[in-house]
N, C-alpha and C positions, 0 to 999 in steps of 0.2 A: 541667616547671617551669622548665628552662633558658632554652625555648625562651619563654615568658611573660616569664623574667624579661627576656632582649632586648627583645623587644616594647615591654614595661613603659618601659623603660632609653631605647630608642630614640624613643617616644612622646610622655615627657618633656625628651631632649632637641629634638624637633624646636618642639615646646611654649617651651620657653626660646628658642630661635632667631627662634620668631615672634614673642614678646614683644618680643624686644630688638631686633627690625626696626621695630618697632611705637615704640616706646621713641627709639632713633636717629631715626626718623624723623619724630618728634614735633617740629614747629616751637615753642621756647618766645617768650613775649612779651619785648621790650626797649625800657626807655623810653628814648623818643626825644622828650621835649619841651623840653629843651633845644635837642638841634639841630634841631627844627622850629620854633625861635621862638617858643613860645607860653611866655608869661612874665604870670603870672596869678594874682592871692590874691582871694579873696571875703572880703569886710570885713565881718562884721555890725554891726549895727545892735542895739546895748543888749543883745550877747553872746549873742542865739540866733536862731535861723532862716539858712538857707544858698541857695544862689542856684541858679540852673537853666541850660541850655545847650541851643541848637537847632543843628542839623546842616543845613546847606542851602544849595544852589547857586545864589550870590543873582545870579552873571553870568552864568549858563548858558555855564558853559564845560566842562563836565562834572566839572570835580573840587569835590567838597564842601566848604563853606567852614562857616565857626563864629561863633557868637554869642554868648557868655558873658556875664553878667549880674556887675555887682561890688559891689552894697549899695551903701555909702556911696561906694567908690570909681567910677570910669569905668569903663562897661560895656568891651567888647571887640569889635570885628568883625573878624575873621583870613580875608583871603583866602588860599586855596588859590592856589599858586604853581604847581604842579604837579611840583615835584621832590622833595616830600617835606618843603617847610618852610611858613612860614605869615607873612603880614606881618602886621601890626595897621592899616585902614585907619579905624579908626573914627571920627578926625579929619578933618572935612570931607566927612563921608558925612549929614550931616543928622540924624544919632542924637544929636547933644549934648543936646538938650535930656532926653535921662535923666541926666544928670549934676547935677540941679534933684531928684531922687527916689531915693530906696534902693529900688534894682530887685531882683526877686526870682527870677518864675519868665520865661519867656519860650517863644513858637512860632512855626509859620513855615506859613505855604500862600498858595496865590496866590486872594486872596480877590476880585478881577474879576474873572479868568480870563485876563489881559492876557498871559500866560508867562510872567509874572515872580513870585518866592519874596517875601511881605511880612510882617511881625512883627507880632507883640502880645507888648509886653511887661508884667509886672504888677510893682505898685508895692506900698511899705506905710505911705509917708511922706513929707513931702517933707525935702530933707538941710539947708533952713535954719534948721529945727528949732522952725519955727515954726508948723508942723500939728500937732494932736493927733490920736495915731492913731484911726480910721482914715481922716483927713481926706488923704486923696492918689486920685487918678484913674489909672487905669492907661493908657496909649499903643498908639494904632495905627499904622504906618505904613505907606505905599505903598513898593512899589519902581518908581524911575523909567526901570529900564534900562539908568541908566549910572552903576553904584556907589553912586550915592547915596539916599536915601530922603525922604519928607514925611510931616511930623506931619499927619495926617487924623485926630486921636482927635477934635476938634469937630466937623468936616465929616461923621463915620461915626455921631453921635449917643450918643457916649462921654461925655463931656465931664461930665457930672455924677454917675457912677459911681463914688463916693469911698467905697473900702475897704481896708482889709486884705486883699488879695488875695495868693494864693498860687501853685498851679499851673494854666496854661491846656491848654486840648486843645481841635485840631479837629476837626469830625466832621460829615459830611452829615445833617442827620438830619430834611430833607424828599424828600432825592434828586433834588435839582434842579440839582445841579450846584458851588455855591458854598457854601466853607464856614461853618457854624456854627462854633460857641465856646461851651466853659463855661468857665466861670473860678470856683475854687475861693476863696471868701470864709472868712478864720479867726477874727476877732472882728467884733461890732457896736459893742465899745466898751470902751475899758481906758484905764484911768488909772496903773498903775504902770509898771516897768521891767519890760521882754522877756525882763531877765538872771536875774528872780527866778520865770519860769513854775512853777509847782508844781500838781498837785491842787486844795490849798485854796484857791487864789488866782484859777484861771481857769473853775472849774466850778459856771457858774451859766447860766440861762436866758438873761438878761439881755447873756450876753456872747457868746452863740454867732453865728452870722452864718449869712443865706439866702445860698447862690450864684447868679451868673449865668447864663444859658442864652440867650444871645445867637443871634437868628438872622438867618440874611445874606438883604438885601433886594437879589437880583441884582445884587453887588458894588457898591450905593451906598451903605448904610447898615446898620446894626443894631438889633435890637432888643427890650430882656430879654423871654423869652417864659416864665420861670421858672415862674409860676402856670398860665399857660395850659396849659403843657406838663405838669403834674397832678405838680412834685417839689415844689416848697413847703416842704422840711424847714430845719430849724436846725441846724446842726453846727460844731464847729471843721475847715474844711474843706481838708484839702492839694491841695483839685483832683481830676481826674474820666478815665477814658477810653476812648473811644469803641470798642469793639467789636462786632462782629456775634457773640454768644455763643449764638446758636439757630440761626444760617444758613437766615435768612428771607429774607437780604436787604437788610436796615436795618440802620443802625447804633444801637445800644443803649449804656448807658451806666453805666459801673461809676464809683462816688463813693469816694474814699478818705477818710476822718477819721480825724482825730486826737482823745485820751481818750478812744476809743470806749468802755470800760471802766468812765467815770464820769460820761458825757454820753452822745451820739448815735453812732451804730455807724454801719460803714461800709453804701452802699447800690447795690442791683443794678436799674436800671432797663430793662425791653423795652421798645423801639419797638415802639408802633400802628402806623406807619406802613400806610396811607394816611391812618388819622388823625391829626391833630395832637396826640398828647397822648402819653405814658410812664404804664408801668404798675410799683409799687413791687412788687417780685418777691423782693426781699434773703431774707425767709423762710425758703420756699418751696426757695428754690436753697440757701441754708446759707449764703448770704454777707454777710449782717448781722455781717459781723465786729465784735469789741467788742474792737480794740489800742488 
């Protein structure tokens, strides 16, 4: 029994010893955005809905730079310095003209394939306050290689896309090389204040919204394939994102909603790929969530 009980004794201490190597040696988080410069509030818009952030190397210089979105305020573009901190070059980068729109969500891929990281940002309004929602268009821009960027949302065939739009994502989803886009649409049409959202107020037919499914025409243009592509649904939509969930191959397509609970649930789509069209799977997989 002596000899157990050492064993026992010594077993547990070696037991503590690895823990607290484990423990010690556990690096904890420390915020640093202060002294990285990033100095940033997101402003809503009639007190609900919050804004989104892409990560992305927009001067291929290898460190990650940021794009923050600010509602009614000025969005943000933070070049990566490379010591650790972050400038704001947003001014005189070509992006002002979000400063005309309460921005929301925002992405980034190089949609010609030119090397270079380009944006689509999504809108809900415009900030003169003289749209009714969801009279606003969302923005595409190019990146030109040297800091700064070009509104192409007319030239890409955007231009009359006036929604409540929410969250974007890109995703191959011909395998040709050039990204597609969905873009998550949340009303077809509201007449009150954003600050009063409730149940009784926004759950109707009438107010739910189709989203986008934007596909890229060899980096010159877009163009909604939403029906074609066999989603067609209504939802309050916070946007969508692209995975391979079968590993066929393709990219596939998970939908997130919002009131799914009292409206339309969220939706799980397989790519056909080679053919043109998605198949409504949410079921099937259990993932008709109703949040």
């Amino acid at each position: 029994m002596k000899n157990n009980t050492t064993i026992t004794h010594t077993y547990f201490l070696a037991v503590l010893f690895f823990c607290g190597c484990l423990i010690n040696a556990q690096e904890t988080f420390v915020d640093v955005t202060e002294h990285a410069g990033i100095e940033h509030q997101y402003e809503v818009y009639e007190g609900t809905f919050g804004g989104g952030v892409t990560v992305f190397d927009f001067n291929n210089d290898g460190f990650e730079d940021l794009y923050i979105t600010s509602g009614i305020q000025a969005d943000r573009l933070y070049l990566n310095k490379g010591n650790g901190t972050f400038e704001d070059v947003f001014k005189g980068s070509g992006l002002e003209v979000t400063n005309e729109y309460v921005t929301q969500g925002v992405v980034s891929a190089d949609i010609n394939k030119d090397g270079f990281r380009d944006l689509f940002i999504t809108t809900i309004t415009t900030t003169d306050g003289k749209n009714v929602i969801p009279r606003a268009k969302n923005l595409l821009f190019l990146n030109n290689g040297n800091a700064t960027f070009t509104n192409v949302t007319k030239a890409y065939g955007l231009e009359e896309f006036n929604s409540f739009s929410t969250g974007p994502s890109f995703g191959d989803i011909d395998a040709d090389g050039y990204p597609d886009l969905f873009v998550g649409n949340y009303f077809q049409e509201f007449t009150g204040k954003l600050g009063i959202i409730k149940d009784a107020t926004i759950v109707s037919a009438n107010q739910t919204a189709r989203s986008y499914l934007l596909k890229n025409n060899e980096g010159k243009s877009f163009k909604n394939v939403y029906d074609d592509y066999g989603l067609g649904h209504k939802g309050f939509g916070f946007g969508g994102v692209f995975t391979d969930f079968d590993n066929d191959q393709d990219q596939d397509l998970l939908v997130n909603q919002d009131f799914g609970y009292k409206a339309v649930p969220n939706f799980l789509y397989q790519n056909e790929y080679p053919n043109d069209r998605f198949e409504d799977v949410s079921q099937q997989t259990e993932m008709d969530l109703k949040i």
